[in-house]
C-alpha positions as CSV (number, residue, x, y, z in Angstrom):
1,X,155.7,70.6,91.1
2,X,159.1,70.2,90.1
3,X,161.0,70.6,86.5
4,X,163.0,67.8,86.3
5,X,166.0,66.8,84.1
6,X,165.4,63.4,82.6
7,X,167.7,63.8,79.3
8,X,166.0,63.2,76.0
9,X,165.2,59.8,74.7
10,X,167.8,58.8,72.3
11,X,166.7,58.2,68.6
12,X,163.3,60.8,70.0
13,X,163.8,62.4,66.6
14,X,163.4,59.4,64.4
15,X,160.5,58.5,66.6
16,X,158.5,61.5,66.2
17,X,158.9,61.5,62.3
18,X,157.7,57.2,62.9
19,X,155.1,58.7,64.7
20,X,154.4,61.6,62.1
21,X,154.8,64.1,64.5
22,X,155.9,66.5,61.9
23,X,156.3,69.5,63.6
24,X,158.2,68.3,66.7
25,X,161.1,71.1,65.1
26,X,159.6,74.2,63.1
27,X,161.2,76.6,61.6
28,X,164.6,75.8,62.5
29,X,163.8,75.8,66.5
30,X,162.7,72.4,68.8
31,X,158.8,72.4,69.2
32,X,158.9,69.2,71.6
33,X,161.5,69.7,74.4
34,X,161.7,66.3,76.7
35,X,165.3,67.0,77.9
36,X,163.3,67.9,81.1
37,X,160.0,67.1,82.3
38,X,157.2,68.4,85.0
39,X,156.8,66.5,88.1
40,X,153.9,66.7,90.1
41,X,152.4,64.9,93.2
42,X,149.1,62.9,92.5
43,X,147.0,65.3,94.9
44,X,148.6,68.7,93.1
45,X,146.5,67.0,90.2
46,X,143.7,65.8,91.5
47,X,143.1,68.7,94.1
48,X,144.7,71.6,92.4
49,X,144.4,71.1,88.9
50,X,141.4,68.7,87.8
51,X,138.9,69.4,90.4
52,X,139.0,73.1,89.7
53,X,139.4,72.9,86.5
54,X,136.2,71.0,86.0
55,X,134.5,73.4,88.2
56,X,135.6,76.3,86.2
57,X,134.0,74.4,82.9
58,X,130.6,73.9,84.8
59,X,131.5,78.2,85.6
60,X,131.7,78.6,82.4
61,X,128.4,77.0,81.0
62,X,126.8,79.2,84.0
63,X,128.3,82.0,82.0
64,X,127.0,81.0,78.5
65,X,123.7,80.7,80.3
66,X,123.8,84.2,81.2
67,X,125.3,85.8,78.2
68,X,122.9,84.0,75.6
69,X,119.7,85.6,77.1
70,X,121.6,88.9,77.5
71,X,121.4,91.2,74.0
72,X,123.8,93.7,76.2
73,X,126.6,90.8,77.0
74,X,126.2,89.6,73.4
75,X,126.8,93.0,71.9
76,X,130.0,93.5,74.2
77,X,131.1,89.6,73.1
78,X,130.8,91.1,69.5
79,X,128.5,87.9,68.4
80,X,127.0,89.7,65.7
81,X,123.2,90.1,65.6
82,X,122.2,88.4,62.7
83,X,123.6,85.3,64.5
84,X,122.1,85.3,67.5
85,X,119.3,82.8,67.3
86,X,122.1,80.4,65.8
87,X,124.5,80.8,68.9
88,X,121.8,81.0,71.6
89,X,119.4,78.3,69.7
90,X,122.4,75.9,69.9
91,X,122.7,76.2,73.9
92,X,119.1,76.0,74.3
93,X,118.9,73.3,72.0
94,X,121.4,71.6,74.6
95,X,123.9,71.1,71.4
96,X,126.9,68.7,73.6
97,X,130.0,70.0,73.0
98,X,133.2,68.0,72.6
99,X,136.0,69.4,73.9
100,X,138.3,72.4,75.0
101,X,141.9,73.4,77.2
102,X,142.1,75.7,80.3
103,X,145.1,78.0,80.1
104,X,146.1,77.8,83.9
105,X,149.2,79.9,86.1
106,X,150.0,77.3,88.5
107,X,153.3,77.3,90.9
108,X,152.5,73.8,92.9
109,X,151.7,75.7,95.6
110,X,148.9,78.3,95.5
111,X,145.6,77.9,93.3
112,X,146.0,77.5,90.0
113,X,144.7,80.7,88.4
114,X,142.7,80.5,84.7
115,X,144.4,82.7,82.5
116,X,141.6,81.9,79.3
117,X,139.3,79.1,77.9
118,X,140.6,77.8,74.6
119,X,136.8,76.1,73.8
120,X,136.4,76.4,70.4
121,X,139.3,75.3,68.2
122,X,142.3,74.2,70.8
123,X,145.3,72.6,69.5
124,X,148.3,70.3,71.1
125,X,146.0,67.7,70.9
126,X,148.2,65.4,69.3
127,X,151.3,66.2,71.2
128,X,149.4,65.6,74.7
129,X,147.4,62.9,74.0
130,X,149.5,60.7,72.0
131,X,153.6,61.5,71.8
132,X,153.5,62.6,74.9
133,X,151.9,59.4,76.4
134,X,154.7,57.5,74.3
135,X,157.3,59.6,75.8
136,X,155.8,58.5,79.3
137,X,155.8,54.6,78.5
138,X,159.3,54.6,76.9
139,X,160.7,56.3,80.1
140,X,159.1,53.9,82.5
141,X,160.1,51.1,80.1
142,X,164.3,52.6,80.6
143,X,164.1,52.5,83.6
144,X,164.3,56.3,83.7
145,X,160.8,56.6,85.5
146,X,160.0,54.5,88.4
147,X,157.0,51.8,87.4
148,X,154.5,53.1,89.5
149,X,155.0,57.0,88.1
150,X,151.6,58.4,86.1
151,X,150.9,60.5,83.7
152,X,147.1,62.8,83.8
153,X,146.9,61.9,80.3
154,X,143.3,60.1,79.4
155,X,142.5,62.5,76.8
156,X,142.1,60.0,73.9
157,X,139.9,57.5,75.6
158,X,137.6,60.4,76.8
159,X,137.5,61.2,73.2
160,X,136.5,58.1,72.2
161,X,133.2,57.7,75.3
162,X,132.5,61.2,74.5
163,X,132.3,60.7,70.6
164,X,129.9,57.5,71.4
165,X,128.1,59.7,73.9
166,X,127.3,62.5,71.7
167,X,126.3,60.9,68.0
168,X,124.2,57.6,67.1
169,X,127.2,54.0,66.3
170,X,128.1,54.9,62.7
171,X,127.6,58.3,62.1
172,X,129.3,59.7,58.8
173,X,131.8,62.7,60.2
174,X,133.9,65.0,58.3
175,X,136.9,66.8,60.2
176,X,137.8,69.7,58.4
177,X,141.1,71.9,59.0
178,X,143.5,74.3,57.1
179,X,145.4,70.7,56.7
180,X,148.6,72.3,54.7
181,X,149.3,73.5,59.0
182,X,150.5,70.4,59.7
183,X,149.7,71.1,64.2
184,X,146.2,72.0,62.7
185,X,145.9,68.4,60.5
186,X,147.6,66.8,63.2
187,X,144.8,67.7,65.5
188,X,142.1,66.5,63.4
189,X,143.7,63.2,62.6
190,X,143.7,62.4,66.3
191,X,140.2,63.6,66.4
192,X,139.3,61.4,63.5
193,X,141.7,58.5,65.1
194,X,139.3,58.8,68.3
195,X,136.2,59.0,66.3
196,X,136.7,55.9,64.4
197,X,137.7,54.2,67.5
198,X,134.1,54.9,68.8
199,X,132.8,53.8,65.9
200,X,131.8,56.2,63.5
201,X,133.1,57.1,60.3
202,X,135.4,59.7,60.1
203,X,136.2,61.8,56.8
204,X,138.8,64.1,56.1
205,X,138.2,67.7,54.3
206,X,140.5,70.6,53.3
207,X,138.4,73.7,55.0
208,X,138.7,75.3,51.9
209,X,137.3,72.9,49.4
210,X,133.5,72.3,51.6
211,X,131.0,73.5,49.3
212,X,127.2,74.0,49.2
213,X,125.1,71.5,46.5
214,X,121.5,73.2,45.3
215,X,119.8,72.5,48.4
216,X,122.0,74.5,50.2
217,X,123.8,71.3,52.4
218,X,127.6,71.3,52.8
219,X,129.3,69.0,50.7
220,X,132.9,67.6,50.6
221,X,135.1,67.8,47.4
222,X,134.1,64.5,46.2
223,X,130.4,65.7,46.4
224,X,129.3,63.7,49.7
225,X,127.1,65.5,51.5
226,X,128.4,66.5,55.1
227,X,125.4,65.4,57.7
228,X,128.0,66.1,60.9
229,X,131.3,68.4,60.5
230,X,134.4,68.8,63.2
231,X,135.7,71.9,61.7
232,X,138.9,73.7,63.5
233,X,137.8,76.7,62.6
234,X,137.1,79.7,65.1
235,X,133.4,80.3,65.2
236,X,134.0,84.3,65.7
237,X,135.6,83.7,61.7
238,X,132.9,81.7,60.5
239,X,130.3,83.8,62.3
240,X,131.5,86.7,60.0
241,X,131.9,84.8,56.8
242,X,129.5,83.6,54.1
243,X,130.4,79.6,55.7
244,X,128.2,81.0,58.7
245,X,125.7,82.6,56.9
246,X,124.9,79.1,55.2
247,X,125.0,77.0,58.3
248,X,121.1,77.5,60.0
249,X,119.9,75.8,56.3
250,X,122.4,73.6,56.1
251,X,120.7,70.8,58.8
252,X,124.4,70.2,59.0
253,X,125.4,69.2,62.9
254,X,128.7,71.3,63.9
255,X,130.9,70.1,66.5
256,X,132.0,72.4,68.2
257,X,128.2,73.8,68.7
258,X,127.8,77.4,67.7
259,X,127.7,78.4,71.5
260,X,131.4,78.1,71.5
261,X,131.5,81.1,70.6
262,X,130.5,82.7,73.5
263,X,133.2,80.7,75.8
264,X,136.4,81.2,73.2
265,X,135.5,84.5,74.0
266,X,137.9,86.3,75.9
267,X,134.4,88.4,77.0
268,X,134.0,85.5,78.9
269,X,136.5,86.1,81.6
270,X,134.9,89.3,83.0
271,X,131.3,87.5,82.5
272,X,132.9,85.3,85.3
273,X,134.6,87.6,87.6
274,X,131.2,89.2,87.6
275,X,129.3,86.4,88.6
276,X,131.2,84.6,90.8
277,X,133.8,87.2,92.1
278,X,136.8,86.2,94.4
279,X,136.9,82.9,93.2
280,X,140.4,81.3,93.9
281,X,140.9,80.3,90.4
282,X,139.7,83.4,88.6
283,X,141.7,86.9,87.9
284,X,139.5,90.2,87.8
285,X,138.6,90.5,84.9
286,X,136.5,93.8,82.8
287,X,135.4,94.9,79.7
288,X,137.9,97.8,78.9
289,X,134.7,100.7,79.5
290,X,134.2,99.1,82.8
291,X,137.8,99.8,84.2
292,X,136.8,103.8,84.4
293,X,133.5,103.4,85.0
294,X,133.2,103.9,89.0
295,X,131.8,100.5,88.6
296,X,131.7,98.7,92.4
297,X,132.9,95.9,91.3
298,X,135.8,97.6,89.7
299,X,136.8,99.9,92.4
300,X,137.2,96.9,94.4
301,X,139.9,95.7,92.2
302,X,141.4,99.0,91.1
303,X,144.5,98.7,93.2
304,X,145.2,95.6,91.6
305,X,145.0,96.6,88.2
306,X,146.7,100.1,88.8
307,X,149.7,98.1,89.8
308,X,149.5,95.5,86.4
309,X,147.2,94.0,84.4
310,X,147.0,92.3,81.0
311,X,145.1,93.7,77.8
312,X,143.6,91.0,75.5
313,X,141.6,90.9,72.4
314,X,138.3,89.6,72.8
315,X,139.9,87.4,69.6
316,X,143.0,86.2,69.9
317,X,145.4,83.0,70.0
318,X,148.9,82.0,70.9
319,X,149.2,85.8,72.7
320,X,149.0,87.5,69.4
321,X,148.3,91.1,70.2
322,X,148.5,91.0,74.3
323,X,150.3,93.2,76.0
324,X,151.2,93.7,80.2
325,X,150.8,97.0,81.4
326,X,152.9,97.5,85.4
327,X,152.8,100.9,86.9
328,X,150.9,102.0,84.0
329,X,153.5,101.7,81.1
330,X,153.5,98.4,79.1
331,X,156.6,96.4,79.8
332,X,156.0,93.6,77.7
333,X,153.8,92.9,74.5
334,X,153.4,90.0,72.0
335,X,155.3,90.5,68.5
336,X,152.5,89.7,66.2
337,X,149.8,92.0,66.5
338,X,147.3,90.8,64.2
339,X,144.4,90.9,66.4
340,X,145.5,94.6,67.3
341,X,141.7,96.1,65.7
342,X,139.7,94.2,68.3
343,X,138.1,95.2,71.6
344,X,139.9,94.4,74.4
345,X,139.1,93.3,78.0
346,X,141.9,93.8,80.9
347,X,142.7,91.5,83.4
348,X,144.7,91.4,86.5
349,X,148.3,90.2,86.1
350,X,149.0,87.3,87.6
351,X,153.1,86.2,87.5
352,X,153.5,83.1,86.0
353,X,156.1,80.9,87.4
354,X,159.9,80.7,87.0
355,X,162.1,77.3,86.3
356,X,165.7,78.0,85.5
357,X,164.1,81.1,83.6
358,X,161.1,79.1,81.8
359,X,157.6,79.8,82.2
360,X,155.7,77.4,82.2
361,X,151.6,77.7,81.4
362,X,149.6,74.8,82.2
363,X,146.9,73.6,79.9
364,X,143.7,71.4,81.9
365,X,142.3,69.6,78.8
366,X,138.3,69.4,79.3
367,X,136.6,66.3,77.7
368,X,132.8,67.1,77.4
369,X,132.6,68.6,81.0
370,X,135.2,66.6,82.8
371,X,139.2,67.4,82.9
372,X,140.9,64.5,81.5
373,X,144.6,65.3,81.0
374,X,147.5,67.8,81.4
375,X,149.7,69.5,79.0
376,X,152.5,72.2,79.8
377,X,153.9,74.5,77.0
378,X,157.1,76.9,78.4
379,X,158.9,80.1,77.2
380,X,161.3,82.1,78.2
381,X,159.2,85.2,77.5
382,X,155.9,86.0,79.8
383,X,153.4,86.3,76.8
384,X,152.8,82.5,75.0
385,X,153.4,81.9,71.5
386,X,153.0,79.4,69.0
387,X,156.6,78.2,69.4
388,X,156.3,77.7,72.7
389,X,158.1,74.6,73.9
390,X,155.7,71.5,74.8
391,X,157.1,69.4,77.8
392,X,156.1,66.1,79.2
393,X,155.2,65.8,82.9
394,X,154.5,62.7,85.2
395,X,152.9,62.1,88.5
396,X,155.3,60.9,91.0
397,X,154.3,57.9,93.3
């Protein structure tokens, strides 16, 4: 694993607004950063970062299995009760799920460790499985990547075999989004691009403007009624919201599955630890009343965490709220703290690595419950944020 310096593609401005890769530069600063790119070796990929990462996802449902038939671990998720039989009929019900990003610390050398599950309503889907592939073809077609390079990038036809997996040829499906945030109505058009690519019908809708006709079913603003919603919207929001409240009547079909919100939980990462402790691509992880509990499992992992850990919000995205505690003093903490009010779990610290003073977090995009591509966002800071550059990478031959 090597950050290389390619030099950006000349005219990659114009290209991106062809492309309508509108936020490429936000708020004054570059979004998409190609003037370097990622190298890795083909067995870095296929040994360090896709094989674990889809035995982490098949972890993971392991964990949802526990956590659904526990009313203690649902409590500590804060799934609220009168949801329940909605979150836990949805896994028992075997509701497929269609996709989700691993957040991974990976140096090219040792394991990769997961640092969260983004399972619920990940974004950079546009920017990894499109521009970015674009980026990798115009590069091998200068000359500026050998012809036998690769990219791990097969997100959008995994899309489009999962879509035909999951829901009968034809099926009506609205994808609904915030869609004045342009990365959040970029998502769902690449969603809906794959969708109609597998056959189906794909409707957009402003998340705002769904409504419920007298029978109580979700309709769209022209009055359609909505038989099978993609909505990028957090299930731990809609869960608390009178859109949740509405879906068990609705007989609408939700993609993601309400079960979601047990694994874009960050409850889920001490869940883990606890069940399959010392795994070499997990952290410790607790619930913060576990850390000073005497708890076994904790003491074993109390030298660790003395020396630094990292507190997040059970709710939280792009790093808002988290903060690194070393030596028992926090030395670093994200700027927006809007998810300040939740409960928090700690896990251990794990440094992520340094290029030329970038960080780089790797993100293992699952595809029903394979990994099918590789994205890489960097900062200069050690907590992630939403401006976070996006880089390209390639596979070296």
């Amino acid at each position: 694993m090597q950050r290389i310096v390619l030099g950006a593609r000349p005219g990659w401005r114009e290209k991106a607004k062809a492309a309508g890769f509108g936020f490429a530069e936000m708020y004054g600063e570059i979004y998409w950063e190609e003037a370097e790119a990622y190298e890795f070796s083909l067995q870095q990929i296929d040994g360090d970062i896709l094989a674990p990462a889809t035995e982490l996802h098949a972890m993971c449902r392991e964990a949802v299995d526990r956590i659904v038939r526990s009313e203690e671990l649902m409590t500590r998720l804060a799934i609220p009760r009168e949801h329940w039989d909605l979150v836990a009929g949805s896994w028992h019900g075997r509701e497929p799920e269609l996709y989700g990003r691993f957040d991974l610390a990976y140096d090219g050398r040792s394991p990769a460790k997961m640092l969260e599950y983004n399972a619920d309503t990940p974004t950079a889907l546009y920017e990894t499985a499109a521009f970015q592939w674009e980026w990798f073809e115009d590069q091998i077609a200068r000359g500026v990547l050998p012809p036998d390079a690769d990219q791990f990038n097969r997100v959008h036809e995994a899309l489009v075999e999962r879509f035909q997996q999951i829901l009968p040829p034809g099926t009506d499906i609205h994808f609904g989004a915030w869609m004045e945030h342009v990365e959040d109505h970029a998502t769902v058009e690449q969603l809906a691009y794959a969708a109609r690519e597998a056959g189906h019908v794909a409707w957009p809708v402003h998340t705002g403007k769904i409504g419920l006709s007298d029978r109580g079913q979700f309709v769209d603003e022209e009055g359609r009624i909505i038989g099978t919603l993609f909505l990028l919207y957090p299930w731990e929001d809609m869960l608390r919201d009178d859109f949740g409240d509405a879906i068990a009547s609705s007989g609408c079909r939700m993609i993601e599955p309400a079960w979601k919100a047990v694994v874009s939980n960050k409850g889920l990462l001490p869940v883990l630890w606890r069940l399959f402790e010392g795994h070499p691509n997990l952290l410790p992880a607790f619930f913060e009343d576990e850390v000073e509990s005497g708890d076994a499992l904790v003491a074993r992992s109390s030298e660790l965490l003395a020396r630094a850990h990292v507190r997040k919000p059970l709710f939280s995205r792009e790093g808002s709220s988290v903060r690194i505690v070393e030596d028992g003093k926090v030395t670093e903490a994200a700027q927006d703290r809007r998810y300040d009010e939740n409960p928090v779990i700690v896990q251990a610290y794990h440094p992520l690595p340094v290029f030329e003073g970038n960080r780089p977090v790797l993100g293992a995009w699952m595809v029903g419950e394979t990994c099918e591509g590789l994205c890489i966002r960097e900062d200069t800071t050690r907590i992630s944020s939403d401006m976070s550059r996006f880089k390209p990478h390639y596979i070296a031959s």
